[in-house]
Backbone as numpy.savetxt, mean C-alpha at the origin, in Angstrom:
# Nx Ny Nz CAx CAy CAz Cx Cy Cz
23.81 1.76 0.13 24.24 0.37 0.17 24.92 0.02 -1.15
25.80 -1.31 -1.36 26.65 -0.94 -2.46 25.66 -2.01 -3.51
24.39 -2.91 -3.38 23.65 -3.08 -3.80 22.69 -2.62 -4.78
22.61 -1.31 -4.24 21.50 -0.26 -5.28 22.23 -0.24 -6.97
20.86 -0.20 -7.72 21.91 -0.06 -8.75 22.18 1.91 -9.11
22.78 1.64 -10.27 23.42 3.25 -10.33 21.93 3.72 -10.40
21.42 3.62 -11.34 20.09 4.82 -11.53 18.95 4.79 -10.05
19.43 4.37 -8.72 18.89 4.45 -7.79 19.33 5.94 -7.04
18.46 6.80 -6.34 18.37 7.91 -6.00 19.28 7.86 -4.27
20.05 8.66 -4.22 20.68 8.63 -2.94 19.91 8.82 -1.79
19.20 7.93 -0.73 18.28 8.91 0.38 19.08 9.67 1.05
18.52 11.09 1.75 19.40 11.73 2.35 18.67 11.38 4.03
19.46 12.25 4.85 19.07 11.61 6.11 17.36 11.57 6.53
17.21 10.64 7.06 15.46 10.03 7.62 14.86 9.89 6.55
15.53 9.29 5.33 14.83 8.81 4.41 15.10 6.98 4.13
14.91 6.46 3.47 14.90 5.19 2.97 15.00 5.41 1.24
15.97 4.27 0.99 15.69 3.82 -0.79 14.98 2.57 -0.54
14.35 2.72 -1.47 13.23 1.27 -1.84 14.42 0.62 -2.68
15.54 0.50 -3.09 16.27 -0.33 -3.46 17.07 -0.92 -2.11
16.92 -0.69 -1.18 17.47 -1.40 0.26 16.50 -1.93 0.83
15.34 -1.81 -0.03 14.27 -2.92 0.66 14.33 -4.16 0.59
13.96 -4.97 1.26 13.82 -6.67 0.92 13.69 -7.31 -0.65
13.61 -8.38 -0.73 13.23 -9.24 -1.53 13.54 -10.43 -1.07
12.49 -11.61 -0.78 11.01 -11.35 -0.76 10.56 -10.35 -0.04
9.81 -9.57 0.50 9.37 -8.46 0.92 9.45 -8.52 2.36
9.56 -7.63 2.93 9.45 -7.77 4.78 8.16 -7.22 5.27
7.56 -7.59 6.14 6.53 -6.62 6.68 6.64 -6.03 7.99
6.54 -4.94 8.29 6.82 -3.93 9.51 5.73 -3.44 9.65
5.95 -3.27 11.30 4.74 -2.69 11.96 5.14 -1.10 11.91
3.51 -0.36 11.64 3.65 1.17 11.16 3.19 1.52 12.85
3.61 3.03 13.66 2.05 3.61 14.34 2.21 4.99 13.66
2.60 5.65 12.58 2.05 6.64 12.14 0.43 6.24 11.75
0.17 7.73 11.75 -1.41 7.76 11.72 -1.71 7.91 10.00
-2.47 7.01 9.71 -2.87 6.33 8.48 -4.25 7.14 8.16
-4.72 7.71 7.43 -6.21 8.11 6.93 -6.06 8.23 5.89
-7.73 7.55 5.48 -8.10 7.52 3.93 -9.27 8.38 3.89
-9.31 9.08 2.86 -10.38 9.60 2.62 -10.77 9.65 1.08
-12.33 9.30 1.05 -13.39 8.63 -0.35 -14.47 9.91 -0.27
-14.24 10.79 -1.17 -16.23 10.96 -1.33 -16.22 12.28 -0.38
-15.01 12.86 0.67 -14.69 13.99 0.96 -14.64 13.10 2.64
-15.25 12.49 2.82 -14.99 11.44 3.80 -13.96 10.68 4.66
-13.53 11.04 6.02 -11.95 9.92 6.30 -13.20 8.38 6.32
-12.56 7.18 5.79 -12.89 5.84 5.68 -12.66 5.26 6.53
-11.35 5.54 6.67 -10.33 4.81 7.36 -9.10 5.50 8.00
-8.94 5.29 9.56 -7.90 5.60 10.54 -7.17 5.24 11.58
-6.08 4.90 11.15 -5.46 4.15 12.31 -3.87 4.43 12.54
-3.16 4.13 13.71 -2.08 4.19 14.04 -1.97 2.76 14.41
-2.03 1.61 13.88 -1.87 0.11 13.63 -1.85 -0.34 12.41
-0.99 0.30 11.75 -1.13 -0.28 10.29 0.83 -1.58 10.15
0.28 -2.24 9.20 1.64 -2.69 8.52 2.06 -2.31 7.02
3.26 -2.12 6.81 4.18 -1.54 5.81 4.67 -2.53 4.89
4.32 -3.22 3.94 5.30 -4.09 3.16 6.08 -3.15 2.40
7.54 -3.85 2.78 8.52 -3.15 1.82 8.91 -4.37 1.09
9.36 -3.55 -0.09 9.92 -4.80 -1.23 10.56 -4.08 -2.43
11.88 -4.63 -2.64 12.99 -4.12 -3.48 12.02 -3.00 -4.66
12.50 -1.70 -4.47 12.12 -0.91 -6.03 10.33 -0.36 -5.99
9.66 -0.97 -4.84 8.45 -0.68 -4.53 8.29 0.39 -3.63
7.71 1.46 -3.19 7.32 1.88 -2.32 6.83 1.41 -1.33
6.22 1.54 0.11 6.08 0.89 1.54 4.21 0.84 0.35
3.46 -0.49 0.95 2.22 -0.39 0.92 1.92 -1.00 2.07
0.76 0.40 2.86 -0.02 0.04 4.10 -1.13 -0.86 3.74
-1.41 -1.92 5.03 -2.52 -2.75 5.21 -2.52 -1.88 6.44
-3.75 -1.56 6.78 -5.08 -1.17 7.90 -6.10 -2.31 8.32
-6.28 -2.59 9.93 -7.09 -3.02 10.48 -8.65 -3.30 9.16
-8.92 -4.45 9.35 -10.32 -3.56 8.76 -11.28 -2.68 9.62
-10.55 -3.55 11.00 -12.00 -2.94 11.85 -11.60 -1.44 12.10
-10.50 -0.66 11.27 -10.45 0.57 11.32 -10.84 1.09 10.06
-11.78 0.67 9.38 -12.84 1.21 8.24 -14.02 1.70 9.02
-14.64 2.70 8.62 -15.67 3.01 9.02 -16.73 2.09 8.35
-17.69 1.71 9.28 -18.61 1.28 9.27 -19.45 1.29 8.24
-19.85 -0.13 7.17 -20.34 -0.01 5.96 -19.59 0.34 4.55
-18.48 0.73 4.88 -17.24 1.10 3.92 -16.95 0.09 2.60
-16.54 -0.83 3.83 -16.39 -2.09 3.01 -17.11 -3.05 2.12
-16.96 -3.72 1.40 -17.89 -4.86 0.81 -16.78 -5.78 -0.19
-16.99 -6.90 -0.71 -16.73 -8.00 -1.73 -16.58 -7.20 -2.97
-15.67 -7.91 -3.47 -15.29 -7.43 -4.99 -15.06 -8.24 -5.54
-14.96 -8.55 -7.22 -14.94 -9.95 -7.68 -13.48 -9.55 -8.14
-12.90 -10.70 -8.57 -11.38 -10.57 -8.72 -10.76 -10.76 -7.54
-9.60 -11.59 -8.23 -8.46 -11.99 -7.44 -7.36 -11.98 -7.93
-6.13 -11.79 -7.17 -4.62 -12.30 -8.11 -3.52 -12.54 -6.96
-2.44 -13.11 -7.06 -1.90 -14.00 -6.51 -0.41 -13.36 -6.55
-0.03 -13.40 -5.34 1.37 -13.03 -5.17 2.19 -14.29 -4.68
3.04 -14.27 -5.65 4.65 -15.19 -4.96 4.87 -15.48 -3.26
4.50 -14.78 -2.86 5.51 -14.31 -1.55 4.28 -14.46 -0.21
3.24 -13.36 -0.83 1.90 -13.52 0.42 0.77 -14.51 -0.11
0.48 -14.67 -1.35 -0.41 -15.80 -1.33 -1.59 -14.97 -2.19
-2.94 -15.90 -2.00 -3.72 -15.71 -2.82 -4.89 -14.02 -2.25
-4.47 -13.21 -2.62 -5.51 -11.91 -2.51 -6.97 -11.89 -3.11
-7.77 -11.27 -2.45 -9.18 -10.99 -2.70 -9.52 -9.31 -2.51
-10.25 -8.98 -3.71 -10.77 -7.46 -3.78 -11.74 -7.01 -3.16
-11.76 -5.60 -2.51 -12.96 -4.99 -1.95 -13.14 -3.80 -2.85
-14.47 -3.47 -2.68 -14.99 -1.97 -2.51 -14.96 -0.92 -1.68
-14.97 0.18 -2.12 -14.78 0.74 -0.68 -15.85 2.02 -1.16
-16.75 2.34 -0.28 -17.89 3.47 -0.78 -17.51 4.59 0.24
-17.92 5.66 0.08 -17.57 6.74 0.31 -18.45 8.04 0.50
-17.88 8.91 0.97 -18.92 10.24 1.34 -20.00 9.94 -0.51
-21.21 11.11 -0.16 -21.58 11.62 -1.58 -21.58 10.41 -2.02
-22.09 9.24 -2.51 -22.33 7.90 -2.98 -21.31 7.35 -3.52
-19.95 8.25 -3.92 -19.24 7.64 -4.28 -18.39 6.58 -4.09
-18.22 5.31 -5.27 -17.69 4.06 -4.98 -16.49 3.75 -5.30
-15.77 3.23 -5.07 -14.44 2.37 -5.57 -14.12 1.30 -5.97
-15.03 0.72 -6.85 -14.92 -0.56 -7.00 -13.55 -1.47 -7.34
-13.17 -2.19 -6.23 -11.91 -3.07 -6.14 -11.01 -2.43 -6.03
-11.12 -1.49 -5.33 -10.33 -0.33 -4.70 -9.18 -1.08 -3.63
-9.23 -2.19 -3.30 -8.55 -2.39 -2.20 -8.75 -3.77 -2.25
-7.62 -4.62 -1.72 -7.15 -5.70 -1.60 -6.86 -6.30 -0.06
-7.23 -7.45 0.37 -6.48 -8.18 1.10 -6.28 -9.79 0.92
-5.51 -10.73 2.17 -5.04 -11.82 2.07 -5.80 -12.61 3.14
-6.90 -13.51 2.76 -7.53 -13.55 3.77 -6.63 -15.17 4.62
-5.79 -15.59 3.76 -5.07 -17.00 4.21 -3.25 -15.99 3.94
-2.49 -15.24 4.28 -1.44 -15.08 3.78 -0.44 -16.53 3.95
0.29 -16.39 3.18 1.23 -17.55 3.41 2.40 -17.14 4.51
2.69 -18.03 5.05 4.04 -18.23 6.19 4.71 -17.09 6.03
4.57 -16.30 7.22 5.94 -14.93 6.88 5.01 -13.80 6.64
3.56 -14.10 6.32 3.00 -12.68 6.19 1.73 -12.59 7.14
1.70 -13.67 7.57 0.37 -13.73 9.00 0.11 -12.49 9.38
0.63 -11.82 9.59 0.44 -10.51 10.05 -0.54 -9.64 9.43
-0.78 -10.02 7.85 -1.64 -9.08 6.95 -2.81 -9.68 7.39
-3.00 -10.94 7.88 -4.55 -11.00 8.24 -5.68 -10.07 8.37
-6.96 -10.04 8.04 -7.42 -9.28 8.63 -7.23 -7.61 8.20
-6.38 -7.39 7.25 -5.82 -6.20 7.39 -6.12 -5.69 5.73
-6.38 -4.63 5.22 -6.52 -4.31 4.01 -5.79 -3.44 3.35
-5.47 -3.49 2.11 -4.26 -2.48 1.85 -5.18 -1.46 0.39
-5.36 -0.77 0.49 -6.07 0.34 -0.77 -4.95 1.13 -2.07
-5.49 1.10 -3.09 -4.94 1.87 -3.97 -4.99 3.33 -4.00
-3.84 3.98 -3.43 -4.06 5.25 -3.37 -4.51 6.25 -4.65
-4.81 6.19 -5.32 -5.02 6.15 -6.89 -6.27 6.84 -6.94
-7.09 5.60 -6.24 -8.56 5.47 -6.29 -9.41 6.04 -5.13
-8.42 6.56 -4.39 -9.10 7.62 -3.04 -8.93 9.45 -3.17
-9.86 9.71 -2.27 -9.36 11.09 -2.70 -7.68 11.30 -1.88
-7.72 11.22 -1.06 -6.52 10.84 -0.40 -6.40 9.89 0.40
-4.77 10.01 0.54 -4.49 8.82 1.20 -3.21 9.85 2.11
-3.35 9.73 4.01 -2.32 10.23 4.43 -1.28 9.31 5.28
-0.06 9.92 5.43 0.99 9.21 6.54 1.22 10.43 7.44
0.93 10.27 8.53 1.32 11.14 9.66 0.88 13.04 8.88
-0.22 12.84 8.48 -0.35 14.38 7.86 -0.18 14.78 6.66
0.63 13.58 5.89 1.44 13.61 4.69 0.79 12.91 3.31
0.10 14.08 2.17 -0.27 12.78 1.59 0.13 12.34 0.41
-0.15 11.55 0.45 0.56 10.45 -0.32 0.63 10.53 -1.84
1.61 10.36 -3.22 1.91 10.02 -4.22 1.41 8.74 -4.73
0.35 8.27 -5.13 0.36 6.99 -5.76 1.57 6.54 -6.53
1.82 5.20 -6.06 2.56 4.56 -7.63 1.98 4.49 -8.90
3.30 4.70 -9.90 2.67 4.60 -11.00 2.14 2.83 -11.69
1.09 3.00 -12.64 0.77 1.78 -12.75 -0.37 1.44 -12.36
-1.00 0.35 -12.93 -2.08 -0.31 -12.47 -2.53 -0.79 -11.58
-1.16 -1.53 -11.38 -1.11 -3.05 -10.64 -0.49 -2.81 -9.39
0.24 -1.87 -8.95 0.92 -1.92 -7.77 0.27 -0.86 -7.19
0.59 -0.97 -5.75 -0.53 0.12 -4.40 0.55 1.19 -4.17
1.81 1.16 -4.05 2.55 2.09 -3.14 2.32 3.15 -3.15
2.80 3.53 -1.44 2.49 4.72 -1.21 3.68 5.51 -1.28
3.94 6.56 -1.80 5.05 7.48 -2.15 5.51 8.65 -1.00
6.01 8.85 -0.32 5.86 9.95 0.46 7.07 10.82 0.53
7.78 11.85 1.04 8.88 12.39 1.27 9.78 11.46 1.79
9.50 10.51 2.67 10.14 9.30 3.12 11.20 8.26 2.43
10.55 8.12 1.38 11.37 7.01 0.25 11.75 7.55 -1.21
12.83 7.37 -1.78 13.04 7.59 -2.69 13.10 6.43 -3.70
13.21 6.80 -5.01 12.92 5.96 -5.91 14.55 6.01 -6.77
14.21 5.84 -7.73 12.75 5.48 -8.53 12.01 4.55 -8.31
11.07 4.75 -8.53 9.90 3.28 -8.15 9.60 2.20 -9.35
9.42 0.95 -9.30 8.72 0.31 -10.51 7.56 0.68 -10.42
6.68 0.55 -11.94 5.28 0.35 -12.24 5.20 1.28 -13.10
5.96 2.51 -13.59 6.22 3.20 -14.43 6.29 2.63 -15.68
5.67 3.13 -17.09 6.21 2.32 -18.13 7.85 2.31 -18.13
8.60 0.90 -18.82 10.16 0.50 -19.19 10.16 0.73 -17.86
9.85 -0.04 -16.88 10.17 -0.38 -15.82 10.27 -1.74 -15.35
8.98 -2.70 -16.19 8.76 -4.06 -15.74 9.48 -5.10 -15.25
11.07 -4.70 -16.21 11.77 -5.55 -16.15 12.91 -5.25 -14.80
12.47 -4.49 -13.97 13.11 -4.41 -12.60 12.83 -5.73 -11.42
């Protein structure tokens, strides 16, 4: 697209640039098959997930919750606030072998106008799992703290969240 800037990566065919993504962000319905796995454990699996895309970001999946396994979940303290979807709230997510994730994962329990769809739905830091897959494929965390994306053969970058990136 003649949008991208130069230091954006050419996709080649059945790929996507995250610089032809939205801004404000779009959300799309996924049915690749989504699994997380904590602790040697899948958590979480579904072919109902949604995709936010958003300029320079990678796609980040929200999952059903009710496609967490059972007990997975719990409250996390912390919150932070996006422009676009509204006010987010943190979970835990526990795992095979006792292992925990504390605030491992985020959702929107009110999204604002345009993101209704995330209801209900939770999106995890691939970071903080042992994996995270797309259709078999797993996943690259973004770099960074603060942002979830998921990286895959699919999208090219460069991505923000990298240090000397912020200002994208």
């Amino acid at each position: 697209m003649d949008n991208r800037p130069t230091h954006a990566q050419i996709p080649a065919p059945g790929q996507e640039s995250v610089w032809d993504y939205p801004r404000p962000p779009r959300v799309e319905k996924s049915a690749e098959r989504i699994q997380i796995t904590l602790g040697g454990v899948v958590i979480a699996d579904t072919t109902d997930a949604r995709r936010v895309l958003e300029t320079s970001h990678p796609p980040v999946y929200y999952l059903p919750r009710t496609d967490f396994a059972d007990g997975v979940v719990s409250p996390a303290s912390g919150s932070s606030f996006c422009e676009f979807k509204g006010s987010a709230k943190y979970v835990t997510l526990r795992g095979g072998n006792g292992i925990v994730a504390q605030g491992a994962g985020w959702f929107y329990p009110t999204p604002t106008p345009g993101f209704e769809e995330l209801r209900d739905r939770i999106a995890v830091y691939p970071s903080a799992m042992d994996a995270c897959t797309v259709d078999g494929e797993t996943v690259t965390p973004q770099e960074g703290d603060f942002y979830g994306g998921w990286i895959t053969s699919r999208v090219v970058g460069p991505f923000k969240g990298a240090p000397g990136t912020l200002g994208w």
